[in-house]
Backbone bond lengths (Angstrom), bond angles and torsions (degrees), N, CA, C in turn:
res aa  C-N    CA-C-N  psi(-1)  N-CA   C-N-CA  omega(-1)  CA-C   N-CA-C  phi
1 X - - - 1.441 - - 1.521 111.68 -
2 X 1.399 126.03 -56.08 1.408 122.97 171.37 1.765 104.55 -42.18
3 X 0.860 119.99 -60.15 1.801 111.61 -161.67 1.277 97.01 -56.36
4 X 1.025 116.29 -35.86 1.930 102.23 -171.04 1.557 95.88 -83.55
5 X 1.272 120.67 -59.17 1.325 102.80 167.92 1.764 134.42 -18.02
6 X 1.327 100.34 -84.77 1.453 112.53 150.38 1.425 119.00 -3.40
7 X 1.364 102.73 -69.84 1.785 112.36 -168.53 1.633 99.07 -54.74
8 X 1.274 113.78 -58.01 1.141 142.85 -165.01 2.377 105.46 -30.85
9 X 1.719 60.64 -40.61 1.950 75.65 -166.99 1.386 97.75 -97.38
10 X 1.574 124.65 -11.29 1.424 99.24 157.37 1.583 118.87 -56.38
11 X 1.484 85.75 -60.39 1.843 105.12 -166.32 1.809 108.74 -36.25
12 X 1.283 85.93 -34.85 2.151 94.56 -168.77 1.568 88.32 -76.47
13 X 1.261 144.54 -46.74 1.200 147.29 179.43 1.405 112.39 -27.19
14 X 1.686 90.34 -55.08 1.337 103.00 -161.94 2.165 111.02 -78.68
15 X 0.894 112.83 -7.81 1.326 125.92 -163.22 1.620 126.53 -124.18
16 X 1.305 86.17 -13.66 1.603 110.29 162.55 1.771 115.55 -128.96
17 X 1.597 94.73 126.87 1.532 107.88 -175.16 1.595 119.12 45.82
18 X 0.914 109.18 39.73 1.710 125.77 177.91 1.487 105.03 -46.63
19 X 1.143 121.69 144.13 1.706 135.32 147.27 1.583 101.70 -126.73
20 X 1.347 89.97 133.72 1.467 113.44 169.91 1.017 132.16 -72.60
21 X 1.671 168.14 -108.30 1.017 136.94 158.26 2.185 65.51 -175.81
22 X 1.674 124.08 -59.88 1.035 108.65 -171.58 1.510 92.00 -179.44
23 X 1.253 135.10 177.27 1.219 134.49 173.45 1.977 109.69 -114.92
24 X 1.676 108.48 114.43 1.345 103.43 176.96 1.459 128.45 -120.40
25 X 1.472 132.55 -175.72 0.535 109.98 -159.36 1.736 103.45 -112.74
26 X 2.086 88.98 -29.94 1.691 101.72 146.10 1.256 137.30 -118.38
27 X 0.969 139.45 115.85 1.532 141.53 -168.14 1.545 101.89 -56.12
28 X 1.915 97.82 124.51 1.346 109.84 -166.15 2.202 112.11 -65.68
29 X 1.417 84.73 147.35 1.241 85.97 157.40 1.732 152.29 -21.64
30 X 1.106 90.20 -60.80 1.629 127.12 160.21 1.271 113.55 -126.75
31 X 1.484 88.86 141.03 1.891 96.58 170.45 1.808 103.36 -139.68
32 X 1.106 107.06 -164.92 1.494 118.34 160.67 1.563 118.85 -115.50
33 X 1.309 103.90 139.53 1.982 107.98 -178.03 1.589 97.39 -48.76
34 X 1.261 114.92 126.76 1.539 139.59 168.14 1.775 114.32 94.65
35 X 1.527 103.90 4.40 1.750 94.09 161.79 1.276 113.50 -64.41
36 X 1.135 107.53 166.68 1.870 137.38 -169.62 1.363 124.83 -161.06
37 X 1.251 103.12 120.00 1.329 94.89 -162.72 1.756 94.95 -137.91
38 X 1.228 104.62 176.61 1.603 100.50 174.69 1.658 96.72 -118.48
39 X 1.506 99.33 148.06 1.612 88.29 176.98 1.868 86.63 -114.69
40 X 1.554 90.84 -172.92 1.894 112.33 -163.46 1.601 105.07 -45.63
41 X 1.634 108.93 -50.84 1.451 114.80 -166.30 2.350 101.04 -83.07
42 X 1.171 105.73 30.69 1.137 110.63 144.13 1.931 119.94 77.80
43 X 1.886 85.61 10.90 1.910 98.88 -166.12 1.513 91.99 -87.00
44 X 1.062 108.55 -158.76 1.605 139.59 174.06 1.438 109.01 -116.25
45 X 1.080 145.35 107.97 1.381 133.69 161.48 1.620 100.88 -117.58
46 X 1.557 96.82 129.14 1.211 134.70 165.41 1.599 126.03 -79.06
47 X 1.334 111.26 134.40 1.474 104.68 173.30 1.406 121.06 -99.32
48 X 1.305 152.11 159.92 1.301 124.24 168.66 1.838 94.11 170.27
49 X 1.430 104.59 132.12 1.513 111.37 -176.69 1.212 110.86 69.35
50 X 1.213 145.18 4.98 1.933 156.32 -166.97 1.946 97.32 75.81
51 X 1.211 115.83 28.04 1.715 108.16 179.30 1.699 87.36 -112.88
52 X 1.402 109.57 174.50 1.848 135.79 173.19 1.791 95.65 -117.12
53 X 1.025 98.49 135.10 1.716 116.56 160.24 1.405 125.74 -115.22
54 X 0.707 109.20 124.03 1.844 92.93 178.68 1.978 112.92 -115.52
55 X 1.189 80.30 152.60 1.548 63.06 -172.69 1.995 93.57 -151.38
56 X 1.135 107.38 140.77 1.518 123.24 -176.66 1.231 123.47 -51.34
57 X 1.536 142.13 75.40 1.664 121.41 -152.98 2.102 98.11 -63.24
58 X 1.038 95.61 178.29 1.617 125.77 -162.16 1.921 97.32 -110.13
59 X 1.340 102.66 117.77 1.705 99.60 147.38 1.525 136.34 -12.62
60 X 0.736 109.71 97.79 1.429 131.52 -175.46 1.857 129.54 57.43
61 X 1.793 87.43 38.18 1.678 111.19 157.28 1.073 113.05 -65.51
62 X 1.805 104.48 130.30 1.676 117.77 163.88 1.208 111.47 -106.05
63 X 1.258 103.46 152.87 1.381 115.19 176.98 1.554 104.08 -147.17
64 X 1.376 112.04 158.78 1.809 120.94 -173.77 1.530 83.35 -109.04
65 X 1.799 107.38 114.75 1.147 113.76 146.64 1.933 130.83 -69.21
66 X 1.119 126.87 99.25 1.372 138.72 -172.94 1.774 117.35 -59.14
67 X 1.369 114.00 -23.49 0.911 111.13 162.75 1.482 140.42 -78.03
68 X 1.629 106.75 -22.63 1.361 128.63 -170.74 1.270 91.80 -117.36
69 X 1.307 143.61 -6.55 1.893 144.24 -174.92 1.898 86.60 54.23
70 X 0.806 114.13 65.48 1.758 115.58 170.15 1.628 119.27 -150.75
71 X 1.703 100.81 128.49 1.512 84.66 163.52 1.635 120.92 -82.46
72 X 1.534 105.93 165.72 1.128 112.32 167.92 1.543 101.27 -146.03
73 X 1.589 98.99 162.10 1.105 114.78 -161.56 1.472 101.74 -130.22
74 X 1.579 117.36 155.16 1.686 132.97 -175.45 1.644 110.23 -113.22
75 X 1.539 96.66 98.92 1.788 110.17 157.11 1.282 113.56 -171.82
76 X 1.633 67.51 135.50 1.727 135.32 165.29 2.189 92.43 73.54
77 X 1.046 105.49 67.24 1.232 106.48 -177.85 1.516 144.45 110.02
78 X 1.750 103.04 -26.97 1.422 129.22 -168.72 1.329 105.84 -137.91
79 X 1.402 105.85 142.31 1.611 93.29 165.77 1.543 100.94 -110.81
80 X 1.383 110.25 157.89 1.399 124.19 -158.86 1.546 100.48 -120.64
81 X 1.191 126.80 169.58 1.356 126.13 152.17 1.502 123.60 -85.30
């Protein structure tokens, strides 16, 4: 029950009040448990336990990009500023 749990509260992590970490093009080497980043083809990948998750953002998800101090936002494919 905890592991699915667990997951559970990544995924919400990731989809509620998000910070980004930066947008790449390769997902770094090392990270820290709970970076997020967006890679080129436009997902979310998550770090957590030394694994990547990716997960599909949703129509008109924001997120605070940390590298640029900017939000951006997800539609219909792209996120925009």
């Amino acid at each position: 029950k905890e592991v699915t749990h667990n997951q559970a509260l990544n995924i919400l992590d990731v989809f509620v009040n998000t910070v980004v970490e930066a947008i790449v093009e390769d997902l770094p080497a090392t990270s820290n448990d709970g970076d997020i980043y967006i890679t080129e083809r436009g997902k979310l990948a998550q770090y957590s336990g030394g694994n990547w998750t990716f997960h599909q953002p949703i129509d008109w998800m924001e997120v605070w990009l940390k590298n640029k101090q900017e939000r951006m936002r997800y539609n219909d494919g792209d996120w925009i500023s």
